[in-house]
Backbone as XML, in Angstrom:
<?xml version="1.0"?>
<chain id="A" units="angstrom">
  <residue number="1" name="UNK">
    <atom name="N" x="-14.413" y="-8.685" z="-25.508"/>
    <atom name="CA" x="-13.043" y="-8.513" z="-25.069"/>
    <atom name="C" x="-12.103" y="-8.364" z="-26.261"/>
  </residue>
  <residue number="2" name="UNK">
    <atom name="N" x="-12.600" y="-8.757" z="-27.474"/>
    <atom name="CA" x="-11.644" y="-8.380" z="-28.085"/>
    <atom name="C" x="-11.637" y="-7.100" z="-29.212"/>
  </residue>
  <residue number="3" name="UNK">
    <atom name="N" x="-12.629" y="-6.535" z="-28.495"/>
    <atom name="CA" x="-12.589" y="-4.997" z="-28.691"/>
    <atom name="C" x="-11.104" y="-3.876" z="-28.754"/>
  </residue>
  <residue number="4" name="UNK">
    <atom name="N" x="-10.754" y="-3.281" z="-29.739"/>
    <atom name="CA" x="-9.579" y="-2.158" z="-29.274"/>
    <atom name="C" x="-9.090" y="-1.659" z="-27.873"/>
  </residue>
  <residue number="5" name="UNK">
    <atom name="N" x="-10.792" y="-1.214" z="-27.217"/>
    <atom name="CA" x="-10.343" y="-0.472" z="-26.108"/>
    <atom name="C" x="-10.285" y="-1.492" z="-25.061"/>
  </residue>
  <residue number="6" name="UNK">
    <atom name="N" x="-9.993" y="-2.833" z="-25.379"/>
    <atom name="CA" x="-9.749" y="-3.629" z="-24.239"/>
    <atom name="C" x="-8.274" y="-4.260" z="-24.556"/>
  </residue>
  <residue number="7" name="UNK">
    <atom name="N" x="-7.742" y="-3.883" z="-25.170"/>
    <atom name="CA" x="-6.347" y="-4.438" z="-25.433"/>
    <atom name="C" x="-5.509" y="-4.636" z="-24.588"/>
  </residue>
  <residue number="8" name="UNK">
    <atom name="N" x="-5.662" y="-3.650" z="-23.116"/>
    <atom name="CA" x="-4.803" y="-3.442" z="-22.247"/>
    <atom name="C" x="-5.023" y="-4.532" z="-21.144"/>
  </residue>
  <residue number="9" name="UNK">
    <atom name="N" x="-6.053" y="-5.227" z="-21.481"/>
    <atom name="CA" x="-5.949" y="-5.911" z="-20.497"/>
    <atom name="C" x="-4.815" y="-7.581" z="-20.683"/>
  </residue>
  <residue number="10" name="UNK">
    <atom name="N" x="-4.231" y="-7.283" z="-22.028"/>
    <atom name="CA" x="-3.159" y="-8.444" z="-21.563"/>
    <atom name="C" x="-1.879" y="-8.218" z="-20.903"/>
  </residue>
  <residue number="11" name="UNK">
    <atom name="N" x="-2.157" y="-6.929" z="-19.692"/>
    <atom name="CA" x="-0.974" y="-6.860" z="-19.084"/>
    <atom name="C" x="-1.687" y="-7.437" z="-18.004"/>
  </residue>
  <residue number="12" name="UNK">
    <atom name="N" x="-2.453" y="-7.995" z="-17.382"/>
    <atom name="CA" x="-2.658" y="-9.113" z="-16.620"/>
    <atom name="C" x="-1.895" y="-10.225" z="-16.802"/>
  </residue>
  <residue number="13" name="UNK">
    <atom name="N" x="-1.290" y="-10.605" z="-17.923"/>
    <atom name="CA" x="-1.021" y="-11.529" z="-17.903"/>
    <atom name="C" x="0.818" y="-11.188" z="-17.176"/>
  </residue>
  <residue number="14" name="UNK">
    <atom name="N" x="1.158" y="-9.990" z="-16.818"/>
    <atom name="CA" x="2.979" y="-9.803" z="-16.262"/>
    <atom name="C" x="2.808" y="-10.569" z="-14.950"/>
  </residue>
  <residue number="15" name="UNK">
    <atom name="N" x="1.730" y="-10.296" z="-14.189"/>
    <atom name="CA" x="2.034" y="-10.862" z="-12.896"/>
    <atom name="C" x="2.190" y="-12.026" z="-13.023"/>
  </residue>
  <residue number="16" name="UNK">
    <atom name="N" x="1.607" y="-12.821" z="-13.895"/>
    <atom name="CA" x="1.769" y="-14.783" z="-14.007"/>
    <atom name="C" x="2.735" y="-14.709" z="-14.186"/>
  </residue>
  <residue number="17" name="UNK">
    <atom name="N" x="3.692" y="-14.049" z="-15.246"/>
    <atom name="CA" x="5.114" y="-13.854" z="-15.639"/>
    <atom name="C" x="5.708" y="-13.740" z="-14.132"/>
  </residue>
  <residue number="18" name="UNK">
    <atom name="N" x="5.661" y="-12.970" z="-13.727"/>
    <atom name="CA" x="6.516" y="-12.397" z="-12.841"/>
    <atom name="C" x="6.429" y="-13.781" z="-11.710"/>
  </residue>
  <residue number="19" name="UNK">
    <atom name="N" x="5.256" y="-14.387" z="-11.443"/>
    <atom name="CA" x="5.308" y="-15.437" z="-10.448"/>
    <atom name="C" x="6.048" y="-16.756" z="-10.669"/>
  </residue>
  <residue number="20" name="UNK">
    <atom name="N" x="5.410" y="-16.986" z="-12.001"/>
    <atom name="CA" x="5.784" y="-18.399" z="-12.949"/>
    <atom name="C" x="6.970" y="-18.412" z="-13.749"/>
  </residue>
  <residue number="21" name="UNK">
    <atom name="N" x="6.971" y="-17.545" z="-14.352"/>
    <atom name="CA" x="8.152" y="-17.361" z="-15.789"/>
    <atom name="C" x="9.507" y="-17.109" z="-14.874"/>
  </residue>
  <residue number="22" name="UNK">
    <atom name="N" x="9.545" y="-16.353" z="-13.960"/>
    <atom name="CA" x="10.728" y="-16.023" z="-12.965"/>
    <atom name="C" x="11.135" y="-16.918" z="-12.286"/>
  </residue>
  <residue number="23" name="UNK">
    <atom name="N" x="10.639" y="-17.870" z="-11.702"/>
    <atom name="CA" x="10.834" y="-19.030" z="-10.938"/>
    <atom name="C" x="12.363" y="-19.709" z="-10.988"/>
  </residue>
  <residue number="24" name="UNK">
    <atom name="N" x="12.563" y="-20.004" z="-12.107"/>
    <atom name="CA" x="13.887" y="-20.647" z="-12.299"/>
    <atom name="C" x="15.037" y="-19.480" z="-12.338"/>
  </residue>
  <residue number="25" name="UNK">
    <atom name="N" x="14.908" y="-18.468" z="-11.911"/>
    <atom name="CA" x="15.760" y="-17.651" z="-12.208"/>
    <atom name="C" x="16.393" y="-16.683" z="-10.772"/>
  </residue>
  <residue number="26" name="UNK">
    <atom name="N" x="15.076" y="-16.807" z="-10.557"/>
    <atom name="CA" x="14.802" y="-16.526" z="-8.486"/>
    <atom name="C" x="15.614" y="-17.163" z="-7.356"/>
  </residue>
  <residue number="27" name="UNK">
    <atom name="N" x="15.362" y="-18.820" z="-8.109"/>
    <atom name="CA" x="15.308" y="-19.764" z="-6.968"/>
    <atom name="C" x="16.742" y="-20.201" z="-6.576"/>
  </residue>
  <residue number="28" name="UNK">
    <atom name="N" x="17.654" y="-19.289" z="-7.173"/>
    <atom name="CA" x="19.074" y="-19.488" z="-6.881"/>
    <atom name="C" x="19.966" y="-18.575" z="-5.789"/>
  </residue>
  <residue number="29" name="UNK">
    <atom name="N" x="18.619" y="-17.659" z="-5.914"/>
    <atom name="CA" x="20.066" y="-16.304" z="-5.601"/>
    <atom name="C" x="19.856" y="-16.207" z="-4.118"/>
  </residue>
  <residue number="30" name="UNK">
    <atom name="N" x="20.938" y="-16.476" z="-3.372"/>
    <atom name="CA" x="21.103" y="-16.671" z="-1.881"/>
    <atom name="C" x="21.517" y="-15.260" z="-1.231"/>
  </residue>
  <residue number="31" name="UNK">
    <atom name="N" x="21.690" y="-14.291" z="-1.651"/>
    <atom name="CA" x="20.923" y="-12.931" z="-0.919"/>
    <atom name="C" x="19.519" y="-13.164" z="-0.326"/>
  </residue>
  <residue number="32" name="UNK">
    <atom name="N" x="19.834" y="-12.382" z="0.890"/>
    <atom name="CA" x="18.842" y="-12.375" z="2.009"/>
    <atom name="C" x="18.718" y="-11.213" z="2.367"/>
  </residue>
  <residue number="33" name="UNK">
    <atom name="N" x="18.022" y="-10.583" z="1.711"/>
    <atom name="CA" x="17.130" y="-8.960" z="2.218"/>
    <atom name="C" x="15.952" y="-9.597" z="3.472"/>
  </residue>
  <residue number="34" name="UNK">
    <atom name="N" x="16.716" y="-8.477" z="4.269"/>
    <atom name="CA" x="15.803" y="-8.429" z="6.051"/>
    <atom name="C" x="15.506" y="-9.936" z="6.415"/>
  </residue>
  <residue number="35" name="UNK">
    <atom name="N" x="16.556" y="-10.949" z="6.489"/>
    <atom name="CA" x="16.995" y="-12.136" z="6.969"/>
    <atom name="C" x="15.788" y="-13.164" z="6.512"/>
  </residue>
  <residue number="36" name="UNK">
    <atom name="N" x="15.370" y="-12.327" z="5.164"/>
    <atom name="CA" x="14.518" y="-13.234" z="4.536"/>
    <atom name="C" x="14.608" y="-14.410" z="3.579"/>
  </residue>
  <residue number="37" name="UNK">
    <atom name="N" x="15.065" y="-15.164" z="2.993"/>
    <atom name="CA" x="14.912" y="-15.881" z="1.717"/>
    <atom name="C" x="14.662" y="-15.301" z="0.454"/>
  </residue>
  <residue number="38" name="UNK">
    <atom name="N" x="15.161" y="-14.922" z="-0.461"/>
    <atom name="CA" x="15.070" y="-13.879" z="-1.065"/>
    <atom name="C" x="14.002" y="-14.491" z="-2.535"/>
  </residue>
  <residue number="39" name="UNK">
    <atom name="N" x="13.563" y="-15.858" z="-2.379"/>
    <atom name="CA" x="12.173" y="-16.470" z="-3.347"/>
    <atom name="C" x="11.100" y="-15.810" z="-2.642"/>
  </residue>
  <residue number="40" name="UNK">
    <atom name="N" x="11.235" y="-15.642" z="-0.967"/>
    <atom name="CA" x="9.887" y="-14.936" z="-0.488"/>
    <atom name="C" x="9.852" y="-13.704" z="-0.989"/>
  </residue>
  <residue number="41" name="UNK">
    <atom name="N" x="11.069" y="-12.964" z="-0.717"/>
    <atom name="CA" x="10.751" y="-11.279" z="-1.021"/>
    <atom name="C" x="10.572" y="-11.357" z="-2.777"/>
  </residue>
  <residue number="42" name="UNK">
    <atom name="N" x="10.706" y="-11.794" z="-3.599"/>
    <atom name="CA" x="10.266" y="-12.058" z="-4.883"/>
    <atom name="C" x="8.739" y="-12.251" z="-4.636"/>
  </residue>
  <residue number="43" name="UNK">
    <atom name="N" x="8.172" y="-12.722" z="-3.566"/>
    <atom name="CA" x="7.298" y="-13.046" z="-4.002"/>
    <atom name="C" x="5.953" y="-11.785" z="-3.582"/>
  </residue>
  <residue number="44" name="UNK">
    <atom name="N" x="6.823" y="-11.770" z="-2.364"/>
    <atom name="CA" x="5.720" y="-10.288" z="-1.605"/>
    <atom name="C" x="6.324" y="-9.050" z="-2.589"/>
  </residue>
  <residue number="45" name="UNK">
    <atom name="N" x="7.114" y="-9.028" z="-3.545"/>
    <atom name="CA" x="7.405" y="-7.965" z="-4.266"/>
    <atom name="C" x="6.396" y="-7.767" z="-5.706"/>
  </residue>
  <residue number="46" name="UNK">
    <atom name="N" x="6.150" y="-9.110" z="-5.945"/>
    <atom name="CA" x="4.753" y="-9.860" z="-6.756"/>
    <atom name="C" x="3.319" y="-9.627" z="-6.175"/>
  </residue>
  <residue number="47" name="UNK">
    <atom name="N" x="3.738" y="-9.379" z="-5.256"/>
    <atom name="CA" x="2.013" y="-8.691" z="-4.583"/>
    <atom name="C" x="1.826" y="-7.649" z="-4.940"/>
  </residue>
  <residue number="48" name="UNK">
    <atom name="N" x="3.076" y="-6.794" z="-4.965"/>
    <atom name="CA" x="2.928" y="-5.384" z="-4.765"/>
    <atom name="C" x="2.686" y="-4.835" z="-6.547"/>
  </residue>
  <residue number="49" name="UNK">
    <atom name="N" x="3.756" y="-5.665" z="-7.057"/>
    <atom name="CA" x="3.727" y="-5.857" z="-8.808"/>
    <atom name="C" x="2.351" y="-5.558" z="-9.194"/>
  </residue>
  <residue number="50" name="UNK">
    <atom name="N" x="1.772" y="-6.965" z="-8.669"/>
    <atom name="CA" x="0.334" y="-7.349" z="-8.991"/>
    <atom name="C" x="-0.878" y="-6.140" z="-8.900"/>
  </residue>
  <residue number="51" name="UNK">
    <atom name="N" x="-0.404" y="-5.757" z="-7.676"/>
    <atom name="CA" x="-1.632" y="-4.750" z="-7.316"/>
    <atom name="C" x="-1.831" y="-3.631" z="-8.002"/>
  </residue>
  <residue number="52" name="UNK">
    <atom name="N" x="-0.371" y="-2.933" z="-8.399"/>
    <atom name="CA" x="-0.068" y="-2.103" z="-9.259"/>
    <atom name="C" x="-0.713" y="-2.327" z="-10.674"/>
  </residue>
  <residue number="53" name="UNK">
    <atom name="N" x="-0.567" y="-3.819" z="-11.307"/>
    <atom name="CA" x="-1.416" y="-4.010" z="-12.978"/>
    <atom name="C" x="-2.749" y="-4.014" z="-12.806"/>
  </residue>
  <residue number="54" name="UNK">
    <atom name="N" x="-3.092" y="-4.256" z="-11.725"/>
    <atom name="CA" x="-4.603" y="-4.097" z="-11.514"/>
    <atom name="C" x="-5.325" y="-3.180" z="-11.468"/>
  </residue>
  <residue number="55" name="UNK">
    <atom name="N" x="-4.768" y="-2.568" z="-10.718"/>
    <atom name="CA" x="-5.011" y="-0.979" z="-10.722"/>
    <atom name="C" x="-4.786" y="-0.133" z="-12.170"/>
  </residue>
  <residue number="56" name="UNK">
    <atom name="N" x="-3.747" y="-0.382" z="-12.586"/>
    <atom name="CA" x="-3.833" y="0.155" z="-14.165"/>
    <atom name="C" x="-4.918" y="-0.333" z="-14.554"/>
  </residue>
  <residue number="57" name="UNK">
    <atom name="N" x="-4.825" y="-1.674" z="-14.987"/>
    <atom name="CA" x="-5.929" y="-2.176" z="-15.911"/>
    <atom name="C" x="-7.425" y="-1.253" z="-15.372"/>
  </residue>
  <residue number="58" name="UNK">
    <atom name="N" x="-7.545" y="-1.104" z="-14.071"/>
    <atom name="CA" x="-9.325" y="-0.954" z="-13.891"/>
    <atom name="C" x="-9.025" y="0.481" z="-14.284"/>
  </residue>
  <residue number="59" name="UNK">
    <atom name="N" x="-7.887" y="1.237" z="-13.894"/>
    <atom name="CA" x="-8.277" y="2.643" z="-14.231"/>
    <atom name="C" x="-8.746" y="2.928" z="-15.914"/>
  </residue>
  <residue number="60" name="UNK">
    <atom name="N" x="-7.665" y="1.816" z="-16.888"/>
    <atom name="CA" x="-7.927" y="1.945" z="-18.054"/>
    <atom name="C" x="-9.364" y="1.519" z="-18.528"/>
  </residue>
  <residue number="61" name="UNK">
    <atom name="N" x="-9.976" y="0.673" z="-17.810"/>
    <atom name="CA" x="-11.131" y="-0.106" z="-17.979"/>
    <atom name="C" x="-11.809" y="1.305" z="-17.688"/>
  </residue>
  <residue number="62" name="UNK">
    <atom name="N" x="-11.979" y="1.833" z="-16.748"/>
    <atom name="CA" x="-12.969" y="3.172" z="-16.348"/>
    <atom name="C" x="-12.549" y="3.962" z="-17.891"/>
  </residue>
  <residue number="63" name="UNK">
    <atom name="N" x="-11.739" y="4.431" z="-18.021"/>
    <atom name="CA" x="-11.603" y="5.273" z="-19.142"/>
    <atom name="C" x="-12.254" y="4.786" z="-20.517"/>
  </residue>
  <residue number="64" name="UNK">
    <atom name="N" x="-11.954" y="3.718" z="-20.754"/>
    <atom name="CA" x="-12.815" y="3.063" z="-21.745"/>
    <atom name="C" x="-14.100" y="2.978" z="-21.329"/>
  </residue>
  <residue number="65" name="UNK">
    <atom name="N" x="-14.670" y="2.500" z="-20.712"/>
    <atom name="CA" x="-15.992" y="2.842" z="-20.307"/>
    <atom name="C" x="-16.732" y="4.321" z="-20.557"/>
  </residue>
  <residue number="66" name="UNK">
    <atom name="N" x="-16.063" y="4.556" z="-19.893"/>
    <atom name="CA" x="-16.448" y="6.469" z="-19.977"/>
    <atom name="C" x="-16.604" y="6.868" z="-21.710"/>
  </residue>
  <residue number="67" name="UNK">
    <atom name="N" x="-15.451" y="6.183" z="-22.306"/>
    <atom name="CA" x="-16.040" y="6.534" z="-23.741"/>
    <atom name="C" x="-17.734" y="6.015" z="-24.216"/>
  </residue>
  <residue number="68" name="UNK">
    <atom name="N" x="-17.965" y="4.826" z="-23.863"/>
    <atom name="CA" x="-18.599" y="4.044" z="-24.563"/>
    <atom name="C" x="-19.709" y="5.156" z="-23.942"/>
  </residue>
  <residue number="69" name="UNK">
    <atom name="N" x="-20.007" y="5.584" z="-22.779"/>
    <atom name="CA" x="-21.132" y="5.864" z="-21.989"/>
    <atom name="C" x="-21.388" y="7.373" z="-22.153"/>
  </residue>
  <residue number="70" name="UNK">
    <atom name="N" x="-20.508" y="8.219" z="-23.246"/>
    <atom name="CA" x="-20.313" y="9.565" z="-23.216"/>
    <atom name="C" x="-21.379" y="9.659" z="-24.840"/>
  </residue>
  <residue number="71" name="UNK">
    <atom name="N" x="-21.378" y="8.329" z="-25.409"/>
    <atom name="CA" x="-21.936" y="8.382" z="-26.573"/>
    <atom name="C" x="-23.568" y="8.128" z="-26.464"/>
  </residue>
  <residue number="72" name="UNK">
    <atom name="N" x="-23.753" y="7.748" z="-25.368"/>
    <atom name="CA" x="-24.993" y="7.409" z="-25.095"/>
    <atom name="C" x="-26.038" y="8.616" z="-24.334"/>
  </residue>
  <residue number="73" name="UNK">
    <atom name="N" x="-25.216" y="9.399" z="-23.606"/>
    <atom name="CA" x="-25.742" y="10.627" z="-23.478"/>
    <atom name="C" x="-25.683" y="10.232" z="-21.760"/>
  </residue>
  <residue number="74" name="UNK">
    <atom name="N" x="-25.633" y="11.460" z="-20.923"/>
    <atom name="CA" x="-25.682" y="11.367" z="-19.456"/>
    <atom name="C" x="-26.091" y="10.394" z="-18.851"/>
  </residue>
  <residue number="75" name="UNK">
    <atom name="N" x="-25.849" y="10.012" z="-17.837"/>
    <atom name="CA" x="-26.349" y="9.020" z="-17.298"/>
    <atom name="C" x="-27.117" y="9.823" z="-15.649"/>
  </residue>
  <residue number="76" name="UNK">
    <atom name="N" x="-28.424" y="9.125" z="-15.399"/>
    <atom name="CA" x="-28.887" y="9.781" z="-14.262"/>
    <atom name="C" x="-28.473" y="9.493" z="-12.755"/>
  </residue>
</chain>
């Protein structure tokens, strides 16, 4: 992992940010989008966050891969 072409994976670490690090900053604001609590919609907005770095990360993970496996010659 602590290879070059794995560097990208410390954007895993935004969603903890975004859940944890935000917290005190969230937990005030009394706007209510769709008569919700607006710490929930922070939080289902953190799902969506989340799913999104994940998806980067694996696409980048495939691409790096693909290098390592292009040097090795076809695969059957």
């Amino acid at each position: 992992m602590t290879d070059r072409r794995y560097r990208h994976r410390w954007l895993l670490l935004l969603p903890f940010l975004w859940q944890v690090g935000a917290v005190p900053l969230v937990n005030d604001i009394a706007w209510r989008p769709f008569s919700l609590p607006f710490p929930m919609v922070w939080q289902m907005l953190g799902i969506l966050f989340t799913t999104a770095i994940i998806a980067v990360v694996f696409a980048l993970d495939e691409k790096a891969e693909r290098g390592d496996s292009g040097a090795d010659g076809p695969t059957p």
